[in-house]
N, C-alpha and C positions, 0 to 999 in steps of 0.2 A: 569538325565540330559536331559533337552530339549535344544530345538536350535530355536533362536527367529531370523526372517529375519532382516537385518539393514535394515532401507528406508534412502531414499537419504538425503532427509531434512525433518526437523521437523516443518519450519516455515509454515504458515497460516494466509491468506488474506482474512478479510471478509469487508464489510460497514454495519453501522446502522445509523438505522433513514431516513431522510427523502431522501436519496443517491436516483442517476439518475432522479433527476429531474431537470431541469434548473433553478440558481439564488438559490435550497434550501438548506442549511445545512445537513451536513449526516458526518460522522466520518469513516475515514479510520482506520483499526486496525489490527494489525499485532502481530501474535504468533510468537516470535522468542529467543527460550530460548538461544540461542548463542551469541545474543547483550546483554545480561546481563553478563554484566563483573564488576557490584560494587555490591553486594547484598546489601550494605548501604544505595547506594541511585539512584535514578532511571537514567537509562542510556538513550543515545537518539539515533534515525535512522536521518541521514539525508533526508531532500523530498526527493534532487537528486538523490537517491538510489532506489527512484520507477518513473517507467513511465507509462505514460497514452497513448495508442492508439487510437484511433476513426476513423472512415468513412471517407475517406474524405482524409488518407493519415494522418491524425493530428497524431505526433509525439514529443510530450514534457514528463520532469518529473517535478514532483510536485510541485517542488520550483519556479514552473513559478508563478510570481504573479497574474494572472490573476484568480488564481484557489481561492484566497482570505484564507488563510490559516490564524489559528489562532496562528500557528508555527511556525517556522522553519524547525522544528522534529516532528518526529513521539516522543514522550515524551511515557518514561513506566508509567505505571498507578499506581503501587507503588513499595517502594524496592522489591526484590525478583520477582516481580510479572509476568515477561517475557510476558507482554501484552505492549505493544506500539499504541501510538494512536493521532489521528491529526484531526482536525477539516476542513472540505475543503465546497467548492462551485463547483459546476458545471456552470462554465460561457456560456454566449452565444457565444463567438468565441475564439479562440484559433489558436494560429498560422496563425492569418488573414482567418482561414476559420471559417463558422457558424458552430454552431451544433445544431443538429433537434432534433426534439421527432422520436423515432423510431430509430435513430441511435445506432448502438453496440460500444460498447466499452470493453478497457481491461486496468486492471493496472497490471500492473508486475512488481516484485521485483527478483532480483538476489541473491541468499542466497549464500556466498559464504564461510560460515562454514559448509558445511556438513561435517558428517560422514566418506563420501565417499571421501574427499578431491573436490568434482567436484564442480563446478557451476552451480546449479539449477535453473530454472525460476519458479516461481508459479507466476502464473496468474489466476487474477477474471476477469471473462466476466462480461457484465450487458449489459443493453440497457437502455437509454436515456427515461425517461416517463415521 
């Protein structure tokens, strides 16, 4: 018998493509085996479920239209597939403030199926380039 540690959440936040740049395309994409609740056919996250911080005090989540979304949702990428994903823009302002090159940022999601019953935050950092 061994003894395997639980972790708290399983979900995982990465970007690809051409992410933190300003005006260019890049893809949010989200591990979350726990939003898959149809294995038939692909389940979705709402934006509002992740938020964006930056410099500056900027406090929105996704579904802000400014972020130019080709979504709604984070949409899973096929049945079973517990990959989630969304098409976004990095705009020049947000929340009436600019945002720079050189500016950090974070997105974070709250997983609120763990293991552990708790509420997790994962958060990706980046900076603006």
């Amino acid at each position: 018998v061994k003894s395997v540690p639980l972790t708290k959440t399983f979900a995982k936040v990465e970007t690809i493509g051409g992410g933190s740049r300003i005006g260019h395309e890049f893809i949010v994409r989200i591990y979350e085996p726990d939003a898959n609740r149809d294995s038939k056919n692909e389940d979705k996250i709402p934006l509002r479920e992740l938020e964006y911080r930056g410099d500056g005090g900027i406090r929105v989540t996704l579904d802000n239209p400014k972020f130019d979304a080709n979504s709604p949702y984070l949409i899973e990428t096929g049945p079973n597939s517990n990959v989630f994903e969304v098409q976004i823009k990095i705009p020049r302002q947000l929340d009436g403030k600019t945002i720079h090159i050189g500016d950090e940022y974070e997105i974070r999601y709250i997983d609120k199926t763990t293991p552990s019953n708790t509420n997790e935050k994962i958060i990706l950092k980046g900076k603006i380039g």
